[in-house]
Backbone as numpy.savetxt, mean C-alpha at the origin, in Angstrom:
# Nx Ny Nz CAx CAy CAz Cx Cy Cz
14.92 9.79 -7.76 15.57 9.55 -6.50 14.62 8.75 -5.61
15.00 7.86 -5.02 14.24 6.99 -3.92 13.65 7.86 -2.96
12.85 7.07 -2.01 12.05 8.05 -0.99 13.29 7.75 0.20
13.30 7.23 0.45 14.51 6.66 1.40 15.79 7.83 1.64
16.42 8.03 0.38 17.20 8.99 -0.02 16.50 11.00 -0.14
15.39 10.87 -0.38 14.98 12.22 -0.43 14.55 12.55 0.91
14.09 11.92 1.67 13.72 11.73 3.30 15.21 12.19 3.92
16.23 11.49 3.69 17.37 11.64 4.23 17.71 12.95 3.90
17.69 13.43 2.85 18.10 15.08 2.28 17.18 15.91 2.98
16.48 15.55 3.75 15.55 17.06 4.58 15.22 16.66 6.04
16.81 16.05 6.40 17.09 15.47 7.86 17.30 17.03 8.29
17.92 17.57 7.73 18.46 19.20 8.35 17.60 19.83 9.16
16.15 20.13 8.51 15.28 21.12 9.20 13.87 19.94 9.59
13.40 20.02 10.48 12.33 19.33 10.49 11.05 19.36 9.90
11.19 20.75 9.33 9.59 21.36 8.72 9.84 20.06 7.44
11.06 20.25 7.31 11.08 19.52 5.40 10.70 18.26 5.50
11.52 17.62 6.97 11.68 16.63 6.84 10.16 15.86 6.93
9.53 16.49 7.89 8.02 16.17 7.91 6.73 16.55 6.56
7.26 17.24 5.39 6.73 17.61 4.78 7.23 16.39 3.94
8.31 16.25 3.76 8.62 14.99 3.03 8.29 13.85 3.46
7.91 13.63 4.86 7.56 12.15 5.34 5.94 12.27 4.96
5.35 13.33 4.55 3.99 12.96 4.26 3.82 12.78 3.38
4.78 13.69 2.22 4.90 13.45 0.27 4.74 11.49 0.37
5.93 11.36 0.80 5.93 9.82 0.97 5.03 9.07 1.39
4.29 9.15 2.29 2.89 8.47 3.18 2.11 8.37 1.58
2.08 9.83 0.80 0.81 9.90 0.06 1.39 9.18 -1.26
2.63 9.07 -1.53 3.14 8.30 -2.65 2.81 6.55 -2.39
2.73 6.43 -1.21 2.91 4.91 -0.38 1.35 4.51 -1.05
0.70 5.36 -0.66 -0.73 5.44 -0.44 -0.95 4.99 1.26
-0.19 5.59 1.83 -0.86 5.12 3.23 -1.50 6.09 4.02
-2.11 5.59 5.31 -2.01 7.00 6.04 -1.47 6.46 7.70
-0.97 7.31 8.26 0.10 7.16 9.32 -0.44 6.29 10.31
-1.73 5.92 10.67 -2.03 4.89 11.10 -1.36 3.40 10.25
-1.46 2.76 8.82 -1.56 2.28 8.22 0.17 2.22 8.01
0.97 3.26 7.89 2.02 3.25 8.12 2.56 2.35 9.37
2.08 2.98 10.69 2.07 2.67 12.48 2.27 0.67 12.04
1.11 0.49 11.68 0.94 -0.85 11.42 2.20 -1.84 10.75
2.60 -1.10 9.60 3.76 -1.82 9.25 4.97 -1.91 9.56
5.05 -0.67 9.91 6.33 -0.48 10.68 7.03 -1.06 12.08
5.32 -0.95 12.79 5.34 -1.18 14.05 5.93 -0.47 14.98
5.78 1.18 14.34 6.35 1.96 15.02 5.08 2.38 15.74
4.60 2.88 17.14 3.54 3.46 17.87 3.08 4.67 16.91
1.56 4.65 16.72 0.77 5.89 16.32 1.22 7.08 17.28
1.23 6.83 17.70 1.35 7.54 18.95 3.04 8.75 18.55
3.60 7.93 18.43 5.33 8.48 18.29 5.59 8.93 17.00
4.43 8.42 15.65 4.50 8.40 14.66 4.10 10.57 14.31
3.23 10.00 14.97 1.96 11.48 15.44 2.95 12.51 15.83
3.80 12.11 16.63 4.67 13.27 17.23 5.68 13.55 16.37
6.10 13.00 15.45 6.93 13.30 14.70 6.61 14.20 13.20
5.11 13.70 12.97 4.39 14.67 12.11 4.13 15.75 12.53
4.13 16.32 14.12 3.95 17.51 14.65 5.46 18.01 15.14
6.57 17.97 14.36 8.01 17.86 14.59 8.29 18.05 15.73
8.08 17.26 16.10 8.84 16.98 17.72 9.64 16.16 17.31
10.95 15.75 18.01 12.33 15.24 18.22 11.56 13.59 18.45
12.82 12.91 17.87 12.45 11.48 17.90 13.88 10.50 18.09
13.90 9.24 18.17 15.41 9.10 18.07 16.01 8.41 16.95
16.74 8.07 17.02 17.70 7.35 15.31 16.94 6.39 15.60
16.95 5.05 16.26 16.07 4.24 15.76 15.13 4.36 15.33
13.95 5.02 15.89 12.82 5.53 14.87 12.98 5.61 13.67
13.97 6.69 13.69 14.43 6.57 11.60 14.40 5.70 11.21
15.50 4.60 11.76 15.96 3.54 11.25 15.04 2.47 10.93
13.88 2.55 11.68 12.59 1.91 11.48 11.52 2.62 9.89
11.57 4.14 10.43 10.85 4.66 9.26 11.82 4.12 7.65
12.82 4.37 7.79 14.07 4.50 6.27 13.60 2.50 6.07
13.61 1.81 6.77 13.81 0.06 6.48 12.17 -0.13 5.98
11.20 0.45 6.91 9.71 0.59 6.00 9.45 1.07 4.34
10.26 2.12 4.59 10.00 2.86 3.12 10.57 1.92 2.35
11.80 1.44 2.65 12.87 0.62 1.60 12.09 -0.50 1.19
11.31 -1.14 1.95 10.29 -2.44 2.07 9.55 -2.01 1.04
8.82 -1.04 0.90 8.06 -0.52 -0.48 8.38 -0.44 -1.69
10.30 0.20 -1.57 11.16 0.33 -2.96 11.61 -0.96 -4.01
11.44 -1.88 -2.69 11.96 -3.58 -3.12 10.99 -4.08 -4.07
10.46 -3.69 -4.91 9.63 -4.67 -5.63 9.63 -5.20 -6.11
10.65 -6.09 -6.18 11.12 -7.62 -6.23 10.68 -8.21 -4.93
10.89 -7.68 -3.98 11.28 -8.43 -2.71 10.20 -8.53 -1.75
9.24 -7.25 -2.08 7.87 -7.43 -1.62 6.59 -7.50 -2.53
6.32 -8.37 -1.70 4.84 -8.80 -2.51 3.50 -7.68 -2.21
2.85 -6.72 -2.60 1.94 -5.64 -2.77 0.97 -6.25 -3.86
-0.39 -6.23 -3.43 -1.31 -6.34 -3.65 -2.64 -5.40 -3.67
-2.55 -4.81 -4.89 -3.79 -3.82 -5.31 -4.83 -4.08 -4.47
-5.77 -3.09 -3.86 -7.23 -3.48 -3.63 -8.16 -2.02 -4.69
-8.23 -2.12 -5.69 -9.58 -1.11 -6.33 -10.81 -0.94 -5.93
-11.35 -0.23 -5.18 -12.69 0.14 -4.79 -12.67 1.40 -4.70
-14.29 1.43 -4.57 -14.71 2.85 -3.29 -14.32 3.15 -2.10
-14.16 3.82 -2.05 -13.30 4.76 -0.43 -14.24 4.07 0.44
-15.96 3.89 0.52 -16.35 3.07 1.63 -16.24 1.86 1.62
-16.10 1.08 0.90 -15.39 -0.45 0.92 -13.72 -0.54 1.63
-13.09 0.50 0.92 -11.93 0.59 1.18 -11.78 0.86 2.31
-12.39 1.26 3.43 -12.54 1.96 4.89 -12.53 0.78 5.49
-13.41 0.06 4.70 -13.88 -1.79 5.85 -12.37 -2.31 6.04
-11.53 -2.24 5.12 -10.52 -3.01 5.17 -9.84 -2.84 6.65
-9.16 -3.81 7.54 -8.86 -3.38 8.69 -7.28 -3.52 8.80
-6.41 -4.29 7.70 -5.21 -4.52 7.98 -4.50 -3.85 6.33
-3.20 -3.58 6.48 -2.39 -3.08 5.35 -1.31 -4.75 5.15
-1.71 -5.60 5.86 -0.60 -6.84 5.88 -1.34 -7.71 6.30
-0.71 -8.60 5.25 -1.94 -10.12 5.21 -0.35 -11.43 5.73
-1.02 -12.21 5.81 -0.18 -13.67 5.54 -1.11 -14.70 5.26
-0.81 -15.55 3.97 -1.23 -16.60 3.69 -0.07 -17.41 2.88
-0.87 -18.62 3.21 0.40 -19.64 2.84 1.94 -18.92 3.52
2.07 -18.79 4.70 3.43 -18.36 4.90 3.75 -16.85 4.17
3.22 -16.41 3.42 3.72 -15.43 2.59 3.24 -14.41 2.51
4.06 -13.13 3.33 3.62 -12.08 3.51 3.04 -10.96 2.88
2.17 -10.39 2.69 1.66 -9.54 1.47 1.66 -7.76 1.99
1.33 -6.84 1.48 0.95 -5.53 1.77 -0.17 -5.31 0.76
-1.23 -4.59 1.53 -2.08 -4.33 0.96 -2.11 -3.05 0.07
-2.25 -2.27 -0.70 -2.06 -0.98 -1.07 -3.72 -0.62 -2.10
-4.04 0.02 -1.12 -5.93 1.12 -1.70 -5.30 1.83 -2.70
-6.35 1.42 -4.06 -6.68 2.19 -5.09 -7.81 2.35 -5.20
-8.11 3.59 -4.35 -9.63 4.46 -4.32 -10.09 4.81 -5.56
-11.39 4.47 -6.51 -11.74 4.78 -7.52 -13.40 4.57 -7.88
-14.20 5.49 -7.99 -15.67 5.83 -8.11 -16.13 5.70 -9.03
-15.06 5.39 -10.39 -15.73 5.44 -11.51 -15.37 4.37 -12.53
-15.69 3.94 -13.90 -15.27 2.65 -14.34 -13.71 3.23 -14.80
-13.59 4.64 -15.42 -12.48 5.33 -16.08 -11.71 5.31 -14.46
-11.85 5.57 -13.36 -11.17 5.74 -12.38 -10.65 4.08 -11.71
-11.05 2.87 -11.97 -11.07 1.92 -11.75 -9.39 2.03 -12.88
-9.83 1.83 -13.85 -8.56 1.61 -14.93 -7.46 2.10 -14.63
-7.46 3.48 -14.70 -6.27 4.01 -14.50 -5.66 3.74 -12.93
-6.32 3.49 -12.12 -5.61 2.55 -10.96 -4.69 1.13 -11.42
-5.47 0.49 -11.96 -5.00 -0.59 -12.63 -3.63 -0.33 -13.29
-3.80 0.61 -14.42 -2.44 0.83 -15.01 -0.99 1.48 -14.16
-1.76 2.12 -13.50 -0.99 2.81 -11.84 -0.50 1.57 -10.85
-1.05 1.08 -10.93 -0.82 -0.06 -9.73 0.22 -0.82 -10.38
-0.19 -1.50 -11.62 0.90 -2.06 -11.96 2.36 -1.53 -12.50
1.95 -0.14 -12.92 3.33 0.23 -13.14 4.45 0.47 -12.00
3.50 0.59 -10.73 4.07 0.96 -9.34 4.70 -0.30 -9.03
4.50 -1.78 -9.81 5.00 -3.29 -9.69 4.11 -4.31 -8.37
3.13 -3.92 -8.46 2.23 -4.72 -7.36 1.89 -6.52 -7.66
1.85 -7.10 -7.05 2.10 -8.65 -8.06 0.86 -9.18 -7.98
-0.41 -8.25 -7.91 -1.97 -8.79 -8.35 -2.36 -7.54 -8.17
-3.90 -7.59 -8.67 -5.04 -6.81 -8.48 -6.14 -7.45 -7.88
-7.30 -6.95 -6.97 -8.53 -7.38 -6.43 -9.06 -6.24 -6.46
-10.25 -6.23 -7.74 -11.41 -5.14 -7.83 -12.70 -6.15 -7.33
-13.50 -5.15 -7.97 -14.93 -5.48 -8.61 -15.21 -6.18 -9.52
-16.63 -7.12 -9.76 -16.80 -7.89 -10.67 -16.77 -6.98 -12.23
-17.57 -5.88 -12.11 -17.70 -5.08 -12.84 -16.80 -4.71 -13.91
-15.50 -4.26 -12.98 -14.73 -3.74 -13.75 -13.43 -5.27 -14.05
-13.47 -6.08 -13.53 -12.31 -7.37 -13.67 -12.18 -7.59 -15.22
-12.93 -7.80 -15.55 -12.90 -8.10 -17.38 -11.69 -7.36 -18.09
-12.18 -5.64 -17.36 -11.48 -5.00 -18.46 -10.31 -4.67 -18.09
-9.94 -4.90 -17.04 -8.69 -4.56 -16.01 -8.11 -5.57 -16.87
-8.35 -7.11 -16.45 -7.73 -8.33 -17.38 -7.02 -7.79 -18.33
-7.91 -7.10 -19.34 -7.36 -7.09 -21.10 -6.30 -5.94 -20.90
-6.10 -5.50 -19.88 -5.33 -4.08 -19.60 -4.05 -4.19 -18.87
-4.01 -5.20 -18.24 -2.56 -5.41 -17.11 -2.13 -6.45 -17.15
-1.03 -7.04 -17.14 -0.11 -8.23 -17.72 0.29 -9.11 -15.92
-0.79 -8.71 -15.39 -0.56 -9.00 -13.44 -2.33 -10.17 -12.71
-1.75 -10.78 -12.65 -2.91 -11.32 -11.82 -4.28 -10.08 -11.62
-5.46 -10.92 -11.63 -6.51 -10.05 -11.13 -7.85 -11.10 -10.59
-8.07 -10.20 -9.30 -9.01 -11.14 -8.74 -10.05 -10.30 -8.65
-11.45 -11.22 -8.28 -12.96 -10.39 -8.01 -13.69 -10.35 -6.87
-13.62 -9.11 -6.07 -13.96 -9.62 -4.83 -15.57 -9.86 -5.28
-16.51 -10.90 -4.40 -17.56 -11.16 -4.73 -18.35 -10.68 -3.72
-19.37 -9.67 -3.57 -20.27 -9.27 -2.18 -20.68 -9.86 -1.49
-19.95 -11.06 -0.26 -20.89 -11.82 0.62 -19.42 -12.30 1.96
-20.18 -12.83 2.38 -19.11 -13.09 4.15 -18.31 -13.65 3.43
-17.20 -13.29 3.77 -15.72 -13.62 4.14 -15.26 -13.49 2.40
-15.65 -12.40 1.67 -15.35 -12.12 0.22 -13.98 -11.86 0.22
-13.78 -10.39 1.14 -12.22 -10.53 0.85 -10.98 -11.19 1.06
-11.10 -12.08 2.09 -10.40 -13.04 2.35 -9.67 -13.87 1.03
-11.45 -14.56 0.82 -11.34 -15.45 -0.76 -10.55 -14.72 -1.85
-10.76 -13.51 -2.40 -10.53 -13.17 -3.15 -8.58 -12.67 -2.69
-8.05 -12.58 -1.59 -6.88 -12.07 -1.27 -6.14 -13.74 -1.62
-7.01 -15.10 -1.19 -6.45 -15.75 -1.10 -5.88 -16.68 -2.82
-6.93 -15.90 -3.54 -7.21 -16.51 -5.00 -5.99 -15.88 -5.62
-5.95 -14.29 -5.20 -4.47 -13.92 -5.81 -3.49 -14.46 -5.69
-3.19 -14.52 -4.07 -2.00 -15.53 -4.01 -1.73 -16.51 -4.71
-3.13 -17.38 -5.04 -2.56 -18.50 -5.92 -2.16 -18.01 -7.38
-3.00 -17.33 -7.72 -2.06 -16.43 -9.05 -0.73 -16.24 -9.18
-0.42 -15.57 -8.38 0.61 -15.07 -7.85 2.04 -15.80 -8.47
1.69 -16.73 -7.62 2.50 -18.15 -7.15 2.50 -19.11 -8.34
1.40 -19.08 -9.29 1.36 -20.21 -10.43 2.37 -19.69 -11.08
């Protein structure tokens, strides 16, 4: 069942419904800031609704068209980032644009070379239309996923380059 649709089934009580809007956050991989951002719904209102307080239909209507944006994966372009949780922290946006073309970012936190992979195989089965790890692990990700893969390289303005190299992947 979609998240969209299981969200809607625990409109009744609010405990659910908020227990289910976080199942979802953690399926997204987001966190409600990072959510706030795409949605462009206020942290602020987002916050109050995780502490079930009353909100109004548009809000929904904002949360249900976000989630759906995730389900489309045809229609949206999601882009792996594999690292460490402190690399992954630097990152400051969940939404890029280059060349005109809007992206979402989605963290695959992973510490180890075995934890690197199975992101990889995760990511793509989730339908993300690239990867951007480590030099380290890029090789073997390659021989492993049938999806673009880029390397971020350690120096100013790395992730940029490397967000922008996917795109051209992407796109070839």
């Amino acid at each position: 069942m979609k998240a969209c649709d299981r969200l809607l089934l625990k409109i009744e009580s609010p405990e659910k419904f908020v227990e289910e809007f976080k199942r979802i956050l953690l399926e997204m991989g987001l966190t409600l800031k990072e959510f706030s951002e795409i949605s462009g719904i206020p942290y602020s209102t987002l916050y109050k609704i995780i502490q079930g307080k009353d909100f109004r239909v548009s809000t929904l209507v904002k949360i249900l068209k976000t989630i759906r944006s995730f389900e489309k994966e045809e229609n949206t372009n999601i882009i792996a980032i594999i690292a460490a949780r402190p690399a992954l922290n630097r990152i400051t946006t969940r939404k890029i644009e280059i060349n005109g073309k809007s992206y979402l970012l989605k963290e695959y936190p992973a510490g180890s070379l075995e934890e690197c992979i199975v992101a990889a195989v995760r990511a793509e089965r989730e339908g993300v239309k690239g990867i951007v790890c480590a030099p380290i692990v890029s090789a073997t990700i390659e021989k492993i996923v049938n999806i673009p893969v880029a390397v971020i390289i350690p120096e100013k303005d790395a992730f940029m380059n490397a967000l922008e190299i996917i795109v051209k992947k992407i796109n070839e």
